[in-house]
C-alpha positions as CSV (number, residue, x, y, z in Angstrom):
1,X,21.6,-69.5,-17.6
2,X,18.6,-66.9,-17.7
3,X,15.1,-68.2,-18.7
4,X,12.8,-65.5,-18.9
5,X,9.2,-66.4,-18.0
6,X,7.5,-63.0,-20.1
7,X,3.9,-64.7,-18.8
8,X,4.8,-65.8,-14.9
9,X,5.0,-62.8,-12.4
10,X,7.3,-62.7,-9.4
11,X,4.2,-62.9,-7.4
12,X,3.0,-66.3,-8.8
13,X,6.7,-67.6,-8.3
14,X,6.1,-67.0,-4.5
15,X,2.8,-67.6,-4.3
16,X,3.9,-71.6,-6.1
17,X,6.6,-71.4,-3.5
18,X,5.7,-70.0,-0.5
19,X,2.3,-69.4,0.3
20,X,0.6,-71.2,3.0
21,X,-3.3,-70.0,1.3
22,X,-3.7,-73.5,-0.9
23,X,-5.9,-71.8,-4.0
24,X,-3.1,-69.2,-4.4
25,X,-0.4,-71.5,-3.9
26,X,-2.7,-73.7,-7.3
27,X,-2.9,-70.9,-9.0
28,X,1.3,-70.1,-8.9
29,X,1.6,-74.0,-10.1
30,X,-0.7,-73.7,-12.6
31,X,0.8,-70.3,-14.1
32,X,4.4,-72.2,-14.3
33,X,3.3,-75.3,-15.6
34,X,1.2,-73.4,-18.4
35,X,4.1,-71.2,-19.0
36,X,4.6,-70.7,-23.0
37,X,8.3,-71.4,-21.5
38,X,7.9,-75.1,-21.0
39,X,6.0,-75.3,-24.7
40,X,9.3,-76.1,-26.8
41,X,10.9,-79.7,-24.9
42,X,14.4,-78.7,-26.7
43,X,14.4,-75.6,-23.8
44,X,13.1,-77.5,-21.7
45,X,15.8,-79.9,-21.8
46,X,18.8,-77.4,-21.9
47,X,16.8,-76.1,-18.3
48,X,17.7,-79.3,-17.2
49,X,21.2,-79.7,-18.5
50,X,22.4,-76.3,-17.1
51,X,24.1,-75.9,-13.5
52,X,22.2,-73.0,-12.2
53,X,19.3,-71.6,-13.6
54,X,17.8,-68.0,-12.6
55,X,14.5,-66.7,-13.6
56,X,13.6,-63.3,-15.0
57,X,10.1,-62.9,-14.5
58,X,7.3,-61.0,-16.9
59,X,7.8,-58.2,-14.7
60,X,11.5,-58.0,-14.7
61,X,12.0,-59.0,-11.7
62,X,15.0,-61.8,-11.4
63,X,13.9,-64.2,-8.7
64,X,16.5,-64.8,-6.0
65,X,16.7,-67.9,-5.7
66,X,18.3,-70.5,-8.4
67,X,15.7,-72.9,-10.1
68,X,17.3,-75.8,-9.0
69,X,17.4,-74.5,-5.2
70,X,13.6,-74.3,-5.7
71,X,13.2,-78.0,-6.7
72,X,14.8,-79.6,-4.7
73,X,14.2,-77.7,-1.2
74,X,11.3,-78.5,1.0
75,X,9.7,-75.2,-0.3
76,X,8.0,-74.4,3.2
77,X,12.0,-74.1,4.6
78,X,12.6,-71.8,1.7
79,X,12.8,-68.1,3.1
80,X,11.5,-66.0,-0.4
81,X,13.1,-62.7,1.6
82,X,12.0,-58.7,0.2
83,X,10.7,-60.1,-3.3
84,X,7.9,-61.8,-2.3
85,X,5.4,-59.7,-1.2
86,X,7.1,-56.5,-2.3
87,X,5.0,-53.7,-3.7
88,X,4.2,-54.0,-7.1
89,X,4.2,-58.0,-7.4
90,X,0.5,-58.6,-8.5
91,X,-1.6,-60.6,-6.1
């Protein structure tokens, strides 16, 4: 399954995930969580149902890692490789 997240940026996704600067780290969180995505509960629960999830981000950017990989990693062993931090991911 793809969800596509047309108001969270790569950047935000690694910034949630990996990035030891606390306010930015808020700020990725906060962008998810307010997410038009997570609006509707009956998506919300077919993200939970599904095996794998991946993540297409606003700027169509598919984010490497599964979404279940994400939740249930200690995110500061999570290595977010080339896309984080990539030119053109907005800060």
């Amino acid at each position: 399954m793809v969800v596509h997240w047309d108001d969270v940026a790569n950047s935000q996704l690694c910034d949630a995930y990996d990035c030891p600067d606390k306010d930015r780290m808020y700020s990725g969180v906060v962008a998810i969580t307010q997410s038009r995505w997570f609006q509707r509960m009956w998506v919300t629960l077919e993200y939970l149902q599904s095996n794998r999830v991946f993540i297409l981000t606003k700027d169509w950017v598919i984010f490497h890692a599964d979404a279940a990989s994400l939740c249930f990693q200690d995110a500061s062993k999570l290595s977010m490789g080339r896309q984080c931090g990539e030119a053109g991911d907005e800060s």
